[in-house]
PATORTI-973694 format. One record per residue (C-alpha): residue number from 0; y, x, z. Coordinates in steps of 0.2 Angstrom, whole numbers. Layout:
N
<node><i>NUM</i><north>Y</north><east>X</east><up>Z</up></node>
...
END
This chain:
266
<node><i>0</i><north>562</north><east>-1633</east><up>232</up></node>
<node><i>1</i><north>567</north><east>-1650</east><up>229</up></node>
<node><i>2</i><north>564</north><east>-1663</east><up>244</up></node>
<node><i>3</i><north>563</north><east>-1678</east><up>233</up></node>
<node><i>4</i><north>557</north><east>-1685</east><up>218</up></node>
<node><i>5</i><north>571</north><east>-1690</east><up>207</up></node>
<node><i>6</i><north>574</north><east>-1701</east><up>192</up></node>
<node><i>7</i><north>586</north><east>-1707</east><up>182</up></node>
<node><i>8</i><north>584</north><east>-1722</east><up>171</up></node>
<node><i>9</i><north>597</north><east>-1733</east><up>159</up></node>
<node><i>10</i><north>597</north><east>-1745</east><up>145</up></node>
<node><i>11</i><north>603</north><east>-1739</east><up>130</up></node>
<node><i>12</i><north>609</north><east>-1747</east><up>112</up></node>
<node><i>13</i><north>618</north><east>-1737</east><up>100</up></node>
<node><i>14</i><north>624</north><east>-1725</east><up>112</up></node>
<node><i>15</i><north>621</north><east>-1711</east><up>98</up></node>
<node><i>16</i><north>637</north><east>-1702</east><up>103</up></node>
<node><i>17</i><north>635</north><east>-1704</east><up>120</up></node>
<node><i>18</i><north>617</north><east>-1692</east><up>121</up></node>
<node><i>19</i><north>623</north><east>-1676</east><up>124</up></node>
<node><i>20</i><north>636</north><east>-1681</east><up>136</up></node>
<node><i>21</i><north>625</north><east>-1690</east><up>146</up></node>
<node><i>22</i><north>608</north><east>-1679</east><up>146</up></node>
<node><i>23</i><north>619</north><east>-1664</east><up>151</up></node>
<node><i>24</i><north>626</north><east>-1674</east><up>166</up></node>
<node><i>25</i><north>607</north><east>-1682</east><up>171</up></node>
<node><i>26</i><north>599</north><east>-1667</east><up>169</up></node>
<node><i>27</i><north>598</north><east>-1661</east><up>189</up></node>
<node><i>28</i><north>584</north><east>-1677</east><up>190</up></node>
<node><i>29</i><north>564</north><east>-1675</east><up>190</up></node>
<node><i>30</i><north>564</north><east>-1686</east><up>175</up></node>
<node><i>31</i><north>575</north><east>-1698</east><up>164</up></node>
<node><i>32</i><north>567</north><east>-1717</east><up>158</up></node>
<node><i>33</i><north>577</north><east>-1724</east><up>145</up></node>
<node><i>34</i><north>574</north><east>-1741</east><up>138</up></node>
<node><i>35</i><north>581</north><east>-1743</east><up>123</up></node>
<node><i>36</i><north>584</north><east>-1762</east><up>116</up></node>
<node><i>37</i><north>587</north><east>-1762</east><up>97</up></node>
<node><i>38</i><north>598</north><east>-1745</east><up>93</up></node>
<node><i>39</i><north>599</north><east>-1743</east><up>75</up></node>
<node><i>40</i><north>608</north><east>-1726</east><up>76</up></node>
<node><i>41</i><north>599</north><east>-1710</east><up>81</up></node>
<node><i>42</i><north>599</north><east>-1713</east><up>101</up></node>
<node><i>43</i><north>582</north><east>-1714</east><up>102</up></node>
<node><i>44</i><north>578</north><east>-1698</east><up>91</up></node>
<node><i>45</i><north>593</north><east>-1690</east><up>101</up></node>
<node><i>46</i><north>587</north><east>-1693</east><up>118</up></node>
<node><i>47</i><north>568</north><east>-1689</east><up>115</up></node>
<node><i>48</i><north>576</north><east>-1672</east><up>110</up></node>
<node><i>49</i><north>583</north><east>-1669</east><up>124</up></node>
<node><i>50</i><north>567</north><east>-1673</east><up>135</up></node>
<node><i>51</i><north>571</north><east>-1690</east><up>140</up></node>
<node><i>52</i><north>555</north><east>-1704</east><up>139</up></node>
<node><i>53</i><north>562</north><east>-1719</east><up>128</up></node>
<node><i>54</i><north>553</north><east>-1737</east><up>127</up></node>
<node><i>55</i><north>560</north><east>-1747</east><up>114</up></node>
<node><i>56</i><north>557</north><east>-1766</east><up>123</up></node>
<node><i>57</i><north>565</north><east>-1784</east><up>114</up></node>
<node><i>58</i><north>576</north><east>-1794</east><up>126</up></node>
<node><i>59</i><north>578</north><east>-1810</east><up>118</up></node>
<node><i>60</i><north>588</north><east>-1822</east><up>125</up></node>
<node><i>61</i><north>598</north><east>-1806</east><up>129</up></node>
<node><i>62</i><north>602</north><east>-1804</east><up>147</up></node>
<node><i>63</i><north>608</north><east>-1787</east><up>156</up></node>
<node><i>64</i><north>596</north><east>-1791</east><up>172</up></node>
<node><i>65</i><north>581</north><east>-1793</east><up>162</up></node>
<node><i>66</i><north>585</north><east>-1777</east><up>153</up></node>
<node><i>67</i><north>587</north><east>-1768</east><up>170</up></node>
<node><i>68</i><north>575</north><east>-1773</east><up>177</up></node>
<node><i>69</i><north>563</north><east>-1769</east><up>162</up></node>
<node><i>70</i><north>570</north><east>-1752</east><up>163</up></node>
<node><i>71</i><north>568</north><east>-1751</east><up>181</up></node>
<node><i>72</i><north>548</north><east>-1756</east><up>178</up></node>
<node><i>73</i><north>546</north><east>-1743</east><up>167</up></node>
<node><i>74</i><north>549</north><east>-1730</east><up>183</up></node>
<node><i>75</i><north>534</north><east>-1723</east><up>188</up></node>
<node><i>76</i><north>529</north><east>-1728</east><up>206</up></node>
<node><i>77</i><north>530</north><east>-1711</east><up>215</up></node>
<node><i>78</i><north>546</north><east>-1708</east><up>213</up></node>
<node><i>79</i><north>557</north><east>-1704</east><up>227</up></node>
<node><i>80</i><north>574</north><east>-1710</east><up>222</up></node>
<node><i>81</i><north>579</north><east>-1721</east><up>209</up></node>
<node><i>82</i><north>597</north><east>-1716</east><up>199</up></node>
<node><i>83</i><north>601</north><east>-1732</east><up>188</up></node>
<node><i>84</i><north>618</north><east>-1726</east><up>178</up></node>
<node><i>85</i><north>625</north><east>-1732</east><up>161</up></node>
<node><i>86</i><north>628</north><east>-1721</east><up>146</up></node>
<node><i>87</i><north>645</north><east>-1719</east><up>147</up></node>
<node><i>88</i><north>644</north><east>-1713</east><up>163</up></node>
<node><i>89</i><north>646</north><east>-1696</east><up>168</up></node>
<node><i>90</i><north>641</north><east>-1688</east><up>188</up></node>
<node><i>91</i><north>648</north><east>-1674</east><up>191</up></node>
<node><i>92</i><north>638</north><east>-1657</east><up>194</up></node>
<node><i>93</i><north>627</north><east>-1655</east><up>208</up></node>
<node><i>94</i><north>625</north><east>-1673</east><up>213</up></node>
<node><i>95</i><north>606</north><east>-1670</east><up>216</up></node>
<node><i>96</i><north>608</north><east>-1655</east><up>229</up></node>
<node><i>97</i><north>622</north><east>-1669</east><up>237</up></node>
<node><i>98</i><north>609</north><east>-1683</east><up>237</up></node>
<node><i>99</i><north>595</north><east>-1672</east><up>244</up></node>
<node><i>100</i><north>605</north><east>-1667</east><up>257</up></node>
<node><i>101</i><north>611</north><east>-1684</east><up>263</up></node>
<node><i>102</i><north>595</north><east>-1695</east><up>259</up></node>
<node><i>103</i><north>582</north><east>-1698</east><up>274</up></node>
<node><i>104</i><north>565</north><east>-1707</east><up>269</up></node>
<node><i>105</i><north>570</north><east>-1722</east><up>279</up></node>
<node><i>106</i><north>585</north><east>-1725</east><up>267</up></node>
<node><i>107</i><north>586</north><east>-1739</east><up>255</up></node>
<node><i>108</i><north>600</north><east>-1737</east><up>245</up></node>
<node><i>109</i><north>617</north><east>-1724</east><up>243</up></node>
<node><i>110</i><north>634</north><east>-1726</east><up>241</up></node>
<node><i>111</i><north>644</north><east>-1714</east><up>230</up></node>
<node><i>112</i><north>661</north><east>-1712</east><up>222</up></node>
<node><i>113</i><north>665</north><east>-1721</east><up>205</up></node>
<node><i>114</i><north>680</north><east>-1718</east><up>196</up></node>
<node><i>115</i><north>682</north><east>-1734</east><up>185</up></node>
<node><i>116</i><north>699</north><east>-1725</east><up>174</up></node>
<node><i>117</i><north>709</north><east>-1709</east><up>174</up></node>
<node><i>118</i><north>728</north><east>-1708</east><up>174</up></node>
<node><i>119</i><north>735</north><east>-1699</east><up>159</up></node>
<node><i>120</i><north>735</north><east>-1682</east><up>167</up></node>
<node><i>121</i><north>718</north><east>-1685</east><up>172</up></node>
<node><i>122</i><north>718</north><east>-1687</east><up>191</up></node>
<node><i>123</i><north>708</north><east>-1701</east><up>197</up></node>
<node><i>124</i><north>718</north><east>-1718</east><up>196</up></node>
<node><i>125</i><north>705</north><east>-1732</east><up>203</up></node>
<node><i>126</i><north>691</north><east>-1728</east><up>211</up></node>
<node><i>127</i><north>679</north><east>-1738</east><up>221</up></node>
<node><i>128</i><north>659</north><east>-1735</east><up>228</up></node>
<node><i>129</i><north>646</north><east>-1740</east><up>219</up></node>
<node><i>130</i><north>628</north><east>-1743</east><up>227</up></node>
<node><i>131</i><north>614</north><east>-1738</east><up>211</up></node>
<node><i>132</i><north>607</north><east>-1726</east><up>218</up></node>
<node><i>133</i><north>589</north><east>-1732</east><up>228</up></node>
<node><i>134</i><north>573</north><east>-1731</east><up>232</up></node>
<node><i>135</i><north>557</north><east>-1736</east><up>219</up></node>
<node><i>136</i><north>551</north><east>-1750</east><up>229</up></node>
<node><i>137</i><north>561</north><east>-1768</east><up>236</up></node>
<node><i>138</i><north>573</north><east>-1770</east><up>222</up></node>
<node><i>139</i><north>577</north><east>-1781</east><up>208</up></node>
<node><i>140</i><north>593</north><east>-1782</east><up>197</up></node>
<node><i>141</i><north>601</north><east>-1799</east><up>195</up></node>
<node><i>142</i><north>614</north><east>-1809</east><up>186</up></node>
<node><i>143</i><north>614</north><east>-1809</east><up>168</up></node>
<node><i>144</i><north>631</north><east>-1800</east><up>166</up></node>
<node><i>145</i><north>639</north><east>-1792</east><up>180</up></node>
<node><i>146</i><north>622</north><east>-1788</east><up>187</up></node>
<node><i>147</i><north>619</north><east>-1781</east><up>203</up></node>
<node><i>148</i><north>605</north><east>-1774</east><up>213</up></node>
<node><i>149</i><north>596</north><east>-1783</east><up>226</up></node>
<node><i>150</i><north>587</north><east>-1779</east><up>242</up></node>
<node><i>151</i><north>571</north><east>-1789</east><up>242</up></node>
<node><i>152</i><north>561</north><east>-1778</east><up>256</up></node>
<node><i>153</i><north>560</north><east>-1787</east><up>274</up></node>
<node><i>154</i><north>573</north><east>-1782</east><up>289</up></node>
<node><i>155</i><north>590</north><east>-1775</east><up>285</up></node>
<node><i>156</i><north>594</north><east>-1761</east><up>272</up></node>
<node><i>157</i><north>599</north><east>-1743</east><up>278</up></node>
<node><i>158</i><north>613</north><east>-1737</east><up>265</up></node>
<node><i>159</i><north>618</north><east>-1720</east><up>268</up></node>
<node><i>160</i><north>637</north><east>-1710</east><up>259</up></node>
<node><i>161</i><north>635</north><east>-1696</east><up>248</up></node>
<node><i>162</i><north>651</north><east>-1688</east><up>252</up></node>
<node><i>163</i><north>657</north><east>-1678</east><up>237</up></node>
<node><i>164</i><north>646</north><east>-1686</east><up>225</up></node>
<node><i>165</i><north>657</north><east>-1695</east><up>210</up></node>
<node><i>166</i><north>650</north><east>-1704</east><up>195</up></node>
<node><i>167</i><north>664</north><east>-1704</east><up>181</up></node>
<node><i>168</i><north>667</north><east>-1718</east><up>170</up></node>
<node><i>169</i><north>670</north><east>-1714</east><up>151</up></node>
<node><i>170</i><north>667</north><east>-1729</east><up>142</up></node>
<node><i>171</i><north>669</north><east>-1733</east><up>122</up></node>
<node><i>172</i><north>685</north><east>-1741</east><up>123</up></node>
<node><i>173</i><north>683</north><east>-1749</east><up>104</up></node>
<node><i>174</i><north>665</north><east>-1759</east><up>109</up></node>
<node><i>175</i><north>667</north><east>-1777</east><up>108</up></node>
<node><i>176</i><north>665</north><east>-1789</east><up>122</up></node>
<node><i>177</i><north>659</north><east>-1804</east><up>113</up></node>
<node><i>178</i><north>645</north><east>-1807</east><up>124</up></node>
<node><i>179</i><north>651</north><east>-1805</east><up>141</up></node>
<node><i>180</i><north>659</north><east>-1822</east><up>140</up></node>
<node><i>181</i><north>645</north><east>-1834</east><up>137</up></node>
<node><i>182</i><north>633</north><east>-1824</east><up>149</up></node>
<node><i>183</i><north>647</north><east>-1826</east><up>163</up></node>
<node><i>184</i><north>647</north><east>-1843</east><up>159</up></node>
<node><i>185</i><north>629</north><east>-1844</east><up>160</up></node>
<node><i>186</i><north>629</north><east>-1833</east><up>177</up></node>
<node><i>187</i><north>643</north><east>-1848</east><up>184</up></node>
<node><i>188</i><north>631</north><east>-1859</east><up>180</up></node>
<node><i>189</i><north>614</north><east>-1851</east><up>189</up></node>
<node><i>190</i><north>626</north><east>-1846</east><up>203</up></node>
<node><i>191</i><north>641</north><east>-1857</east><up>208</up></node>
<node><i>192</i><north>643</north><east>-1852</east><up>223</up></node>
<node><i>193</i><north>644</north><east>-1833</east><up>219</up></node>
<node><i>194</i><north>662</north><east>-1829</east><up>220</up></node>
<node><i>195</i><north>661</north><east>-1813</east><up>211</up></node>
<node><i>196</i><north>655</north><east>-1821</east><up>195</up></node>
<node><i>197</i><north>670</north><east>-1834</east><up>197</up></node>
<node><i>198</i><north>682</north><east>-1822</east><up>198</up></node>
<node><i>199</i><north>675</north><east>-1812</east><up>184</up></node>
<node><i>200</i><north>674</north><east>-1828</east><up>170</up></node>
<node><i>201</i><north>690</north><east>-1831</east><up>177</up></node>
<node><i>202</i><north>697</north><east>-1815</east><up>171</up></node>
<node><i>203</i><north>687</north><east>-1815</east><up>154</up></node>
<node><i>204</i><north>696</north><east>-1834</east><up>150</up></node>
<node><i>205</i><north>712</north><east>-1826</east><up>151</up></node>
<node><i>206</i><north>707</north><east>-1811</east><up>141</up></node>
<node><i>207</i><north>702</north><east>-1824</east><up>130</up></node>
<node><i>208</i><north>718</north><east>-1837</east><up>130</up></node>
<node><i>209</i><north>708</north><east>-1848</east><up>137</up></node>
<node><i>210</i><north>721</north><east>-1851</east><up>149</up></node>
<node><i>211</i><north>714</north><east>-1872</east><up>154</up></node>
<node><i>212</i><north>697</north><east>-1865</east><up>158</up></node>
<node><i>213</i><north>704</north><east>-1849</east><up>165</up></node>
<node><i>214</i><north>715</north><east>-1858</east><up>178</up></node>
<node><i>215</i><north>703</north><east>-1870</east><up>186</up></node>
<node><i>216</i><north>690</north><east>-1856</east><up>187</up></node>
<node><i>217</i><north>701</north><east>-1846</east><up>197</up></node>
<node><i>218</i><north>707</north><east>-1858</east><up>207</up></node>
<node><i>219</i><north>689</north><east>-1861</east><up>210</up></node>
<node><i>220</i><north>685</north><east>-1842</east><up>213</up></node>
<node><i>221</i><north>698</north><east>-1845</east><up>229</up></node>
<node><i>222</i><north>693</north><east>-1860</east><up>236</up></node>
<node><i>223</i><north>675</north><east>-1850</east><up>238</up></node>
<node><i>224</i><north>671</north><east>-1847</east><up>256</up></node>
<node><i>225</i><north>663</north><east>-1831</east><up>251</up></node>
<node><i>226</i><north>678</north><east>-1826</east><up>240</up></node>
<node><i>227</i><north>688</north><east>-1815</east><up>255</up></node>
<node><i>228</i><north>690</north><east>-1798</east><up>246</up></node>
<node><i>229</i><north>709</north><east>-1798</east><up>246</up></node>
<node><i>230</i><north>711</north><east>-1789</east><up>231</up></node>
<node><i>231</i><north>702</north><east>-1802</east><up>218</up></node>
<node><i>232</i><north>712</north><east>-1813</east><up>229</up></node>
<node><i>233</i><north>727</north><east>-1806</east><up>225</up></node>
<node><i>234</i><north>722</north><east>-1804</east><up>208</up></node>
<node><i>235</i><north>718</north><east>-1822</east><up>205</up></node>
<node><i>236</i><north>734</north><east>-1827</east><up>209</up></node>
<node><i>237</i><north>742</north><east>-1817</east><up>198</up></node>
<node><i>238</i><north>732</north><east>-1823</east><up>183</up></node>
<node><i>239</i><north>734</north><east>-1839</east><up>187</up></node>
<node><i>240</i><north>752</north><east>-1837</east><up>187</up></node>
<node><i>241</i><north>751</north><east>-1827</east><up>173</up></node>
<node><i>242</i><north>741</north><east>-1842</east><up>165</up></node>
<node><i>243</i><north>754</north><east>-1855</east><up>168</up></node>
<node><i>244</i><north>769</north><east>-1844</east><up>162</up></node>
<node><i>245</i><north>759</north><east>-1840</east><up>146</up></node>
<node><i>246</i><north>754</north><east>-1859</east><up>144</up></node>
<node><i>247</i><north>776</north><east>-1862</east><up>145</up></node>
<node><i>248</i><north>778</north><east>-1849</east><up>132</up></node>
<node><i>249</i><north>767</north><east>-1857</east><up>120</up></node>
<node><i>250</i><north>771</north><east>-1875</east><up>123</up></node>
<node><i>251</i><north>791</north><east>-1871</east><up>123</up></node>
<node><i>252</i><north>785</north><east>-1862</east><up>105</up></node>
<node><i>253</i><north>777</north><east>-1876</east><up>98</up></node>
<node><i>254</i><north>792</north><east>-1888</east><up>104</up></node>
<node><i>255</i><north>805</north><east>-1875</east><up>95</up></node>
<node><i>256</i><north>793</north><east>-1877</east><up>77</up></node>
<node><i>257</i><north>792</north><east>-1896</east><up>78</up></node>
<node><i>258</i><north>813</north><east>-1895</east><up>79</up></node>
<node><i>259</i><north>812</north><east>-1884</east><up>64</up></node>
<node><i>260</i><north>800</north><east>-1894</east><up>54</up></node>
<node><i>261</i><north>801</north><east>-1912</east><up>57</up></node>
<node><i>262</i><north>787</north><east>-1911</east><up>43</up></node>
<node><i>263</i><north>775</north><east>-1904</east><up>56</up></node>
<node><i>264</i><north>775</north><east>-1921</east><up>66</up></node>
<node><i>265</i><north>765</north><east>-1929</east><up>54</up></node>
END
């Protein structure tokens, strides 16, 4: 008999081939709460065949916390444990029986095993642990992009590890990333003194060539007092160098086609 109850909940839009996937890796849970925000593909026909409830909800002006935390108010309040996970994401089998034996009702949240990417022979090659897993009550998803879940309950939070419990990453390489950059900028702006979300618009700058915007950001994201996680750090720097060698390739570039074309002066 199951100790707890347990559901599963997501946002979803256009995640048609994702479905079967996903519902044969949540299916250990109570229940699964999808809120879908604007799929024009069969997802929602899809995943109401699978037994998932769907609610079909408008998020304009779009924002991932809102979404989530629609999603998350669309869990009914009796349940137990609250298992928020995207689409392309994949646990592996018997996470419940894991959970159940490691959660105690005091507990607020878990921690568990994510692997973010594979190597080509299919071993793990980063991995890091995540914290989605919680309890119904005292939570709330914030940041528009990025987002992360936050503790509102009084005193501290009791966080217990799932050992053995791994949630797979599997994601739709070929989706476009469009919106990230103006919701990180956006999430700068509500938070400038999260040093997370520095580091991320960072990042995205330089994935964009926006290598003038990307270099003063990062140099921000370390001047952070917050910012002490030595491997964003680390990584910081690198794309900052990367930056400046980038910016010398293209300047020395544009010198080289104005000696070519005196024309191109004018």
């Amino acid at each position: 008999m199951n100790k707890y109850k347990i559901c599963v909940y997501a946002i979803c839009k256009n995640e048609e081939q994702f479905v079967d996937r996903w519902m044969d890796s949540v299916n250990e849970a109570d229940m699964v709460v999808v809120t879908d925000t604007g799929s024009t593909d069969q997802s929602v026909e899809k995943l109401r065949l699978r037994g998932a409830v769907v609610y079909s909800e408008t998020i304009d002006p779009w924002r991932f916390d809102t979404a989530r935390n629609i999603a998350l108010n669309h869990v009914p309040e009796d349940v137990d444990i609250c298992v928020a996970n995207d689409m392309d994401e994949v646990f592996e089998k018997g996470w419940r029986e894991k959970l159940e034996d490691a959660w105690q009702p005091g507990n607020t949240r878990a921690m568990y095993t994510f692997t973010w990417n594979r190597k080509p022979d299919g071993t793990p090659n980063k991995q890091s642990f995540m914290e989605k897993i919680h309890r119904r009550q005292n939570f709330h998803w914030v940041h528009p992009v990025h987002e992360i879940l936050q503790y509102t309950g009084e005193g501290e939070e009791s966080i217990v590890r799932i050992p053995g419990l791994v949630l797979n990453h599997r994601p739709d390489l070929t989706k476009p990333r469009s919106q990230y950059l103006p919701l990180l900028e956006l999430s700068a702006k509500e938070n400038p003194q999260d040093d997370r979300t520095a580091f991320w618009l960072g990042r995205e700058y330089m994935y964009y060539g926006q290598y003038d915007k990307c270099i003063p950001e990062l140099k921000r994201h370390l001047s952070l007092p917050s910012a002490k996680w030595d491997e964003e750090r680390s990584a910081s720097m690198r794309f900052i160098a990367k930056c400046y060698q980038l910016k010398g390739i293209i300047r020395k570039h544009r010198v080289g086609c104005l000696k070519q074309s005196p024309s191109a002066r004018i």
